[in-house]
Steps between C-alpha positions, in 0.01 A plus 500: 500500500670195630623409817869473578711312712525746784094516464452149603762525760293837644176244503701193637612726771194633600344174549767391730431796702136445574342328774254268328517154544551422104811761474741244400309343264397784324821631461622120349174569260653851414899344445346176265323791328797684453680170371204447267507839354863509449481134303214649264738714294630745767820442489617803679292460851651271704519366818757600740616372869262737656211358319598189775686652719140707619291225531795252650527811767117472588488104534830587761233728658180285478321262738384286174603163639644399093637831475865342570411246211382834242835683583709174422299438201526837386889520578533182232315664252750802531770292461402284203417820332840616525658228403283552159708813466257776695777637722314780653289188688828429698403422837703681796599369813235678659257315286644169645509595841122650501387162365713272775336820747149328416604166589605627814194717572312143415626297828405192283687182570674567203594810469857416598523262234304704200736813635813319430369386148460884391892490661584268279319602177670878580815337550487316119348812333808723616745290430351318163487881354792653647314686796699617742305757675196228548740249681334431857648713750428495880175682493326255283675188702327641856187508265554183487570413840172717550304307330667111681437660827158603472384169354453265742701259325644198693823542325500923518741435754738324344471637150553875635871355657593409145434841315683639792799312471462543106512894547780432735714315296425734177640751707775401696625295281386569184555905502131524418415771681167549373405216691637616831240425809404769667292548885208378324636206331563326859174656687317304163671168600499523872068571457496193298687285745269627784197377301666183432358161609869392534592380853845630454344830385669684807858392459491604153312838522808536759774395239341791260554729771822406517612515138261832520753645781847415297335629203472812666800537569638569153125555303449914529118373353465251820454627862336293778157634664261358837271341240765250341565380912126540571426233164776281658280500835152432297671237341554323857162561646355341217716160510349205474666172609602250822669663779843454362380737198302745728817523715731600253276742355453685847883523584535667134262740580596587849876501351353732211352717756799536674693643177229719430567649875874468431502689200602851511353622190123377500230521783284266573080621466230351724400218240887377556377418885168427423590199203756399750248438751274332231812236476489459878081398490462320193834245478318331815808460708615406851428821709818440651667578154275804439421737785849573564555685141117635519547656802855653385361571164194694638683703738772644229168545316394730826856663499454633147148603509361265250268321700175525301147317431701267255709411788285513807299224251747280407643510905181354607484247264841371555493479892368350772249687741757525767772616273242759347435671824865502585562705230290722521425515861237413731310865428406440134154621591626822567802528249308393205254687329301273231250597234386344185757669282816503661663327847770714604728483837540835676646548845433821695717747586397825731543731200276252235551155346802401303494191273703229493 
């Protein structure tokens, strides 16, 4: 009795389910012996996309450190063997985005770069054969912007504002609406910016959130959240530059905090006081500049109840001694309660203790 096609694919797919270290491999051993057998006059078993597609779906799973490299290498061979006429090898666009998904998952200095080549290669294959359902849409472009932002590249930053305005332009003035950003398409570029090395990282993580909030405004797939402000504040505590620089990027973020109190439609969390206060301590600035907005910023922090480890941390870092006790009063002995898990602020009350 010989094996069929849907045999091998039953074997292939078992590997790829295992837990052994050698899973991918063996199932590659059990797809070139499927090749093999259909070469040596057995005509009718052939390959088809899932005979990839499994194994391309493990390396998207795997910690192999080449397994972004065996899911691109195995993506080419489906495509040359289509173009030799086996159409059941067609790749989809989930077979794209699964192998631009490992260069993400690899957070090599590349990945952006090797990401956008399996972009580009999808982009020629759909439109070299007439493809039109395997034309990049937005979900493999923030795949993209996935993998840029999680790379570490020195240009990440600057590479994730061009396939933004790309998607932008495709869509607004284009018509392609395939292409349309969505919430995650800015959080992707606004992570990237905070990572940056850029000294002007801050003014344009704040120009995203701008183009993010007229976006909005007429995108039903776009709506602004805390973490696209809170990304904007990381962005400034993490500045690097002369005063001038370090200046500008603390008036964005105390005017970004601002909006986010302004805004009737999102709440701020405790990290949105807490990176704040991270801007205050690590920009190194004239205290004169500072304790005014940390002491204001605090005690809205207070008036919502968000006051939390996070913050109480990030408070003490950023002020002096005197301002320290200020704020939280001469009694901290006896309005504190500290352990090795948590700090937490309570003040009594005659029926119990309510935090603040």
């Amino acid at each position: 009795v010989k094996p069929d096609g849907f045999t091998f694919n039953a074997v292939i797919n078992a590997w790829t389910r295992c837990r052994r270290r050698d899973c991918g491999e063996r199932a590659e051993l059990v797809l070139k012996k499927l090749l093999e057998f259909h070469e040596n006059d057995n005509p009718h078993v052939k390959p088809d996309s899932r005979s990839f597609s499994h194994i391309i779906d493990y390396y998207s799973r795997s910690r192999d450190p080449h397994a972004s490299k065996k899911a691109e290498w195995l993506l080419v061979g489906m495509i040359k063997m289509y173009e030799k006429g086996y159409l059941q090898v067609c790749p989809s666009i989930f077979t794209f985005t699964s192998v631009i998904g490992t260069y993400a998952k690899s957070k090599s200095i590349d990945a952006g770069i090797s990401a956008e080549r399996v972009l580009h290669l999808q982009e020629d294959f759909s439109r070299k054969h007439n493809l039109h359902p395997l034309a990049p849409n937005t979900f493999v472009a923030n795949t993209v912007l996935h993998a840029w932002s999680k790379s570490g590249n020195p240009k990440a930053g600057e590479r994730v504002e061009e396939i933004l305005h790309h998607m932008e332009t495709q869509y607004q003035n284009e018509g392609n609406s395939i292409m349309q950003p969505n919430t995650r398409s800015y959080g992707l570029v606004l992570s990237a910016l905070a990572k940056s090395t850029r000294s002007d990282k801050t003014k344009r993580a704040r120009d995203i959130l701008r183009r993010m909030k007229r976006a909005a405004a007429s995108n039903e797939n776009l709506s602004m959240n805390v973490h696209c402000y809170n990304t904007v504040l990381n962005a400034a505590a993490f500045t690097e530059g002369g005063l001038g620089v370090r200046t500008e990027a603390f008036n964005i973020a105390t005017k970004t905090l601002d909006e986010l109190l302004d805004s009737s439609t999102i709440e701020p969390i405790s990290s949105s006081f807490g990176t704040y206060l991270k801007v205050c301590g690590k920009l190194s600035l004239p205290r004169h500049l500072v304790e005014p907005v940390i002491s204001k910023a605090f005690m809205k922090c207070r008036e919502l109840g968000l006051v939390n480890d996070f913050v109480l941390t990030q408070l003490r870092y950023s002020t002096s001694t005197d301002q320290y006790k200020t704020l939280l009063g001469n009694e901290i002995a006896g309005k504190m309660q500290i352990n090795k898990k948590k700090l937490q602020w309570r003040i009594s009350h005659c029926n119990g203790e309510k935090m603040l």
